[in-house]
C-alpha positions in Angstrom: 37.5 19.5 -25.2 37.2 20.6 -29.1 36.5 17.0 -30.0 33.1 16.7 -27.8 30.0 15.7 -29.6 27.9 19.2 -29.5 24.3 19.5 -28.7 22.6 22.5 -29.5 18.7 21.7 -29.8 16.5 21.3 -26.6 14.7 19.4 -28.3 17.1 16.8 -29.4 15.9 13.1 -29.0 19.1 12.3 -26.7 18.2 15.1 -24.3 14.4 13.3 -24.3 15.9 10.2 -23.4 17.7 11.6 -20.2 14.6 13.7 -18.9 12.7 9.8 -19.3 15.2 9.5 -16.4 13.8 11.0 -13.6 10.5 8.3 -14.0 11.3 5.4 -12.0 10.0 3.3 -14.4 12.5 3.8 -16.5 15.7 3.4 -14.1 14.1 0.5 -13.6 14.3 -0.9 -16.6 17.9 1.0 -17.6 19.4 0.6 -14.6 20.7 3.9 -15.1 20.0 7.3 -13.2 21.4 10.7 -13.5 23.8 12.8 -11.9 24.2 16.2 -11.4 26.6 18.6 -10.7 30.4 19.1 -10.1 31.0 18.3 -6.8 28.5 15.4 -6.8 29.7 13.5 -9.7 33.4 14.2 -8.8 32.6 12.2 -5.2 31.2 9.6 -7.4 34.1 9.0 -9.8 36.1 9.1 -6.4 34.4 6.5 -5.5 34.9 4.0 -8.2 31.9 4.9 -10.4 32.4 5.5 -14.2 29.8 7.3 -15.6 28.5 6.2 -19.2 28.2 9.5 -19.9 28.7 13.2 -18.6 27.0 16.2 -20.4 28.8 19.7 -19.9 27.9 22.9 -20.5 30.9 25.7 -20.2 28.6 28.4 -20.3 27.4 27.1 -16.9 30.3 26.2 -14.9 31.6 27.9 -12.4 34.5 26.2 -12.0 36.0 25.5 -15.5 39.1 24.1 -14.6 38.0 21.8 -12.1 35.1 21.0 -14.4 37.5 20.2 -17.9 39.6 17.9 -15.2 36.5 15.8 -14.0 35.5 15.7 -18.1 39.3 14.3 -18.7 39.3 11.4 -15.8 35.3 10.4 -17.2 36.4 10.4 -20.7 39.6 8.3 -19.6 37.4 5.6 -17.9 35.5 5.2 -21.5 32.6 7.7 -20.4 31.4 9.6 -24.0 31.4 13.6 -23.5 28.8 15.2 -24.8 29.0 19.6 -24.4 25.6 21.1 -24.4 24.3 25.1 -25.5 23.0 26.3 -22.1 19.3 26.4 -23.8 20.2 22.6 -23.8 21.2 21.7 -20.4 18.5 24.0 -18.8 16.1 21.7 -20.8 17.9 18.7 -19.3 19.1 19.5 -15.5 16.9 19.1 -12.7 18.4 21.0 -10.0 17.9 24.9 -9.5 21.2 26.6 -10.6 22.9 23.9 -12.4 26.7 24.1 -13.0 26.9 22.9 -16.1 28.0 19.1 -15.6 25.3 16.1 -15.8 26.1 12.5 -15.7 24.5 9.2 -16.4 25.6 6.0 -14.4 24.6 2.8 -13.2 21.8 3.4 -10.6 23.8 2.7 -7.2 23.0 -0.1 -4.9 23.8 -3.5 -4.5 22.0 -7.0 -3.5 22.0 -7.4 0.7 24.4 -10.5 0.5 26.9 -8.4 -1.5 27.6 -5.8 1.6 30.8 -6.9 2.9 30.8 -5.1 6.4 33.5 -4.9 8.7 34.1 -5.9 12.2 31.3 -4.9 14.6 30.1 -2.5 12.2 27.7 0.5 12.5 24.7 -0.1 10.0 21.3 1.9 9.4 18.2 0.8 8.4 15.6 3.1 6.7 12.2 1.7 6.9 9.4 3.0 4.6 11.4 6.0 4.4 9.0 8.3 1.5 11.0 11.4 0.7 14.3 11.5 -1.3 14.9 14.6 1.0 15.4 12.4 4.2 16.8 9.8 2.4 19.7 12.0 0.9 20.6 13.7 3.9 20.8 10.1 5.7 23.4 9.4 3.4 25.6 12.2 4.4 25.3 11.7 7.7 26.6 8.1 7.2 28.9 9.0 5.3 30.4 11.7 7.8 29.8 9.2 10.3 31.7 6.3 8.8 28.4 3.9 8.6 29.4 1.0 6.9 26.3 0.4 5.2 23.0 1.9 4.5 19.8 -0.5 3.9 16.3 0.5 2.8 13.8 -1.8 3.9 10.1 -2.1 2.3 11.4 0.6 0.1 8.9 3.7 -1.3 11.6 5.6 -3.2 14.6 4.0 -5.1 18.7 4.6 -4.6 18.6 6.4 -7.8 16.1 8.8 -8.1 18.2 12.0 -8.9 16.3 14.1 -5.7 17.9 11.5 -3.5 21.2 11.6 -5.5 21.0 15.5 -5.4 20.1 15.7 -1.3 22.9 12.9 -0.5 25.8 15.3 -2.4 27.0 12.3 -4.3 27.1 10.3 -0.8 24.9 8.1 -2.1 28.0 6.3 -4.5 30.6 6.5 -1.3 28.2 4.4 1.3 27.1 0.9 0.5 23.6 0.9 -0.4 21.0 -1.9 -0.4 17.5 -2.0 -0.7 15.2 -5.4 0.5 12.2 -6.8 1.8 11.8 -6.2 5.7 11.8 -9.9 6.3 14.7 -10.3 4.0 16.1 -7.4 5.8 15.7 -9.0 9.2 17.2 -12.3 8.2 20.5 -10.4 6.8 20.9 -8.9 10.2 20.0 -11.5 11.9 22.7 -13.8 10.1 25.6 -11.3 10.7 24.7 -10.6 14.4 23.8 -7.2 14.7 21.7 -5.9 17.0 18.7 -4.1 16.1 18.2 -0.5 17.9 14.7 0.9 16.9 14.0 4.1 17.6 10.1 5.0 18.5 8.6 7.7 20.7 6.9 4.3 22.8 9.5 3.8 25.0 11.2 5.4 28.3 14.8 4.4 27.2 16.6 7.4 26.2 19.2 6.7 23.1 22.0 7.5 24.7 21.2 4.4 27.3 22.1 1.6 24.8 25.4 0.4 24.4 26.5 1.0 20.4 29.8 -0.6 20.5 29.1 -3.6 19.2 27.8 -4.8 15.9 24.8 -2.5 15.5 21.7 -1.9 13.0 20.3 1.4 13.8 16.9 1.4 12.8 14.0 4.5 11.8 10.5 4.6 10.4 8.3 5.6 7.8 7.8 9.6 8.3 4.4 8.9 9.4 3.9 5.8 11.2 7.2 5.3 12.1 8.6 1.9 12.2 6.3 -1.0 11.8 5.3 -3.6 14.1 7.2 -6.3 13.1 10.3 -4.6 13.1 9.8 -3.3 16.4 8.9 -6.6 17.8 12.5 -8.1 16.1 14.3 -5.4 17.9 16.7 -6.1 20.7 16.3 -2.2 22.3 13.8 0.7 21.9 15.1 4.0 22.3 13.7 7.6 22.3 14.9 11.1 21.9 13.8 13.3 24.6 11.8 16.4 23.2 10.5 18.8 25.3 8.5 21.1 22.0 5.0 20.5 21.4 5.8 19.3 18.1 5.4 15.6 18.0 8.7 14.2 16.4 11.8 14.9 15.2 12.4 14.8 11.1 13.6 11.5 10.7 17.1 12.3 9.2 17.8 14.3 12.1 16.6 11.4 14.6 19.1 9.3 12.8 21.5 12.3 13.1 21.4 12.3 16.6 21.6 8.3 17.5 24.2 7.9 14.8 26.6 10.0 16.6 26.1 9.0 20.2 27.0 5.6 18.6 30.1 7.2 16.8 30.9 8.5 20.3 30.5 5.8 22.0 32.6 3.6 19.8 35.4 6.3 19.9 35.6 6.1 23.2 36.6 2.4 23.0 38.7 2.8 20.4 40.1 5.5 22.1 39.9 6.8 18.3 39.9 11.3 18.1 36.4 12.2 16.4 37.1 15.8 17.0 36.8 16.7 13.9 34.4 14.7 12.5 31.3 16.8 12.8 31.8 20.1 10.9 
């Protein structure tokens, strides 16, 4: 690791450059995001991403080994390394605690037409959906849950901002991830024959009612106002979480929580497939 360009200054140009990263704006027009931390980027690289760049900081990480192995398989894939002073990468990381590694990569998602989806697949649909938070911990869940594909319709907040990328744990580069237009959106699912489950307080059909087996869209709303009109009227079942609190509805990652794995129940059950473990 002797050879690594070293950064000292906070107040280097290049370290400017990757704060300009967190504004939209400019991911936009990059098509780059970042990436932080150890665990995160490792899922990534996993997952077929090669970061243009990582930034390290050995002062910082925790797991040094581990670390100087990730830095070895991005610098064989043609990533630069770059080792930051710890004045440096606290200038630069965006997460509380940092361990020491930050990565820039391609900002994740992919045109609709490019999913390939399997056989009767499991798909969720995130409409509206504001806060990276909920975003990010949708992602985890379909990942755990073996979604095939995760699509944000009318989207308010993109695939890479890095609080999304930081709340998914890297899941965000291991599940397919679109983003599209609602009618767009519609048409997509419409053209591969899944049927459209909205969930929605305005209904007497509890979730665990509908038969998931099939080829499914699983669809949630907007933290406020929920799902909008249109896509309730284009779905093929309405379904509702009984809550028996006065508090008016259930955070909608954890709605999508609880849906996702009935349907992961369900289908193990017809695949006579041992899901035991999948929830830890």
């Amino acid at each position: 690791m002797s050879d690594d360009l070293f950064i000292s200054s906070p107040a280097n140009p290049r370290l400017k450059s990757l704060v300009a990263l967190r504004r939209r704006r400019v991911r936009d027009l990059q098509g780059l995001t970042l990436l932080e931390g150890l665990a995160e980027t490792g899922l990534a690289v996993a997952a077929g991403v090669r970061p243009q760049c990582v930034y390290w900081c050995p002062e910082l990480a925790g797991e040094l080994a581990a670390t100087e192995t990730l830095i070895s398989l991005v610098a064989q894939g043609g990533g630069q390394v770059v080792r930051l002073s710890r004045q440096a990468f606290e200038k630069v990381a965006y997460r509380e605690g940092p361990d020491g590694v930050l990565a820039v990569v391609s900002t994740p998602g992919r045109a609709l037409a490019e999913l390939a989806l399997p056989e009767s697949p499991l798909v969720l649909i995130a409409q509206g959906v504001e806060k990276p938070g909920n975003l990010g911990a949708m992602l985890r869940t379909a990942d755990a849950a073996g979604v095939a594909a995760v699509v944000s319709a009318d989207p308010v907040t993109d695939w890479g901002n890095p609080n999304v990328v930081r709340s998914s744990k890297g899941a965000v580069f291991s599940v397919p991830v679109a983003a599209a237009s609602w009618p767009d959106v519609s048409a997509w699912a419409s053209d591969r024959g899944l049927a459209l489950v909205a969930t929605t307080p305005e209904t007497q059909v509890g979730y665990a009612q509908v038969d998931y087996t099939g080829g499914v869209a699983l669809m949630v709303g907007a933290e406020k106002t929920g799902l909008t009109p249109e896509a309730l009227a284009a779905a093929h079942h309405r379904v509702r979480i009984p809550m028996s609190g006065r508090v008016d509805s259930l955070n909608v990652a954890t709605s999508a929580a609880i849906v996702l794995y009935e349907a992961v129940r369900q289908r193990s059950v017809t695949s006579g497939a041992d899901v035991s473990g999948v929830i830890q």
